[in-house]
N, C-alpha and C positions, 0 to 999 in steps of 0.2 A: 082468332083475332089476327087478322096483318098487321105489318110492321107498319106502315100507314097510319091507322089506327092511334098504334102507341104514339107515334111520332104526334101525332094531332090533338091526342090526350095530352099528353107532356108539354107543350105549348101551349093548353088553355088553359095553366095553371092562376093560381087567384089573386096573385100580385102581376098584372099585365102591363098594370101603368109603368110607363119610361121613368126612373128616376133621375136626376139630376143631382151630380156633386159639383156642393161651389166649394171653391179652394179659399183654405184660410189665408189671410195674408201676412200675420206675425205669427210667430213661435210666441208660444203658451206655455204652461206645465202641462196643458193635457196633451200635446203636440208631442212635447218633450217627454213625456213617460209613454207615450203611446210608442216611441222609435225605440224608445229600452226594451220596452216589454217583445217588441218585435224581432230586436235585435236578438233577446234570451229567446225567442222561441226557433230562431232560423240557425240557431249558431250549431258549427260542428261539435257534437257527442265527444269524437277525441281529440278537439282542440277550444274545450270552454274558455269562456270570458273569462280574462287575469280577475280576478279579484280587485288589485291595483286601480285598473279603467273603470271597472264598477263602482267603485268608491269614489270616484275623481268623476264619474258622471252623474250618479247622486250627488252630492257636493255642487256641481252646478246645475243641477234641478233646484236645488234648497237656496242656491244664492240669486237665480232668474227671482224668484217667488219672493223674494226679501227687496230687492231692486225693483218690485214692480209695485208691495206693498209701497217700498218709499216714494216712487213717482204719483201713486194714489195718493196718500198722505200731504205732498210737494200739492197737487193741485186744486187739494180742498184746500190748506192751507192760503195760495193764493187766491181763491174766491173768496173766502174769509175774508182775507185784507179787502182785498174789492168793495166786499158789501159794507165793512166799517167805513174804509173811503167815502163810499159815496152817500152812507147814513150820516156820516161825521159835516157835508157837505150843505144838508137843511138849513135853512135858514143865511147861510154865505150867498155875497154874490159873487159869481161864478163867471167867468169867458170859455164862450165855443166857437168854434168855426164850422159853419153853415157846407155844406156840398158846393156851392158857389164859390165859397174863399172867405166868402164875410166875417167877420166878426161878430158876435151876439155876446150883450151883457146881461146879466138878470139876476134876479133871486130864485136860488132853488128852494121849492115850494114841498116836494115829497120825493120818496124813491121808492121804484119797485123791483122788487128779485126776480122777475116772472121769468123774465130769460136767462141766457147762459152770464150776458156782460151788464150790471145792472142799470136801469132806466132813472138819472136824475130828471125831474119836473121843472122848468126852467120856465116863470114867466105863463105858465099852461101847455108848453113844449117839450114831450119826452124827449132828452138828450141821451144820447149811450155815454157811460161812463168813460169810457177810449176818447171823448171827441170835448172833453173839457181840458180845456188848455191853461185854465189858470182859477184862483180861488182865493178870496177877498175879504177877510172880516169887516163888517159893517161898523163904520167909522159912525160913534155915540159921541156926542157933545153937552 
């Protein structure tokens, strides 16, 4: 067999396709243990990670992961409010401003959740919750 050969063998191997790395854009915990673990495996034999750094870099792996559960938490929470908002909204009449400037008054009729910011029904008019400017109990005599 010539070295050709090999060389041509070894190049048709079974994974051919080009792979593509897309780059993460935030720091994760998997980011951040993935750099420890790297760090422990590149490090000098006669000059090991202090202990001290070790500790203080677990320590802020454990505090990313607690700061990211409470920013989770922080924005179900304000969806939450959102959706009472604009369920609490039924039945009021309500002012929006139209993409023109206008003004619109109405009775809000239903809401939906369907999307991220929720949809009052305004008159047969989805309106986004962002775009109600004011809210009215219906004056009973």
């Amino acid at each position: 067999m010539t070295v050709e050969s090999i060389a041509a063998a070894s190049n048709a191997g079974l994974n051919t396709a080009a792979t593509t790395r897309i780059p993460k854009q935030s720091m994760d915990s998997d980011v951040f243990m993935s750099l420890l673990v790297t760090q422990l495996q590149n490090q000098d034999p006669s000059s090991p990670m202090d202990t001290n750094e070790m500790i203080a870099q677990t320590t802020q792996l454990a505090m990313m992961e607690k700061i990211t559960a409470m920013t989770t938490a922080s924005q179900e929470g304000f969806s939450l409010q959102m959706r009472t908002s604009a369920a609490a909204m039924v039945g009021q009449t309500v002012t929006y401003s139209k993409p023109d400037g206008t003004e619109v008054t109405g009775v809000a009729t239903s809401v939906s959740f369907a999307g991220a910011v929720p949809q009052v029904t305004v008159d047969g008019n989805p309106v986004a919750l962002d775009v109600i400017s004011g809210v009215r109990t219906p004056v009973t005599t």
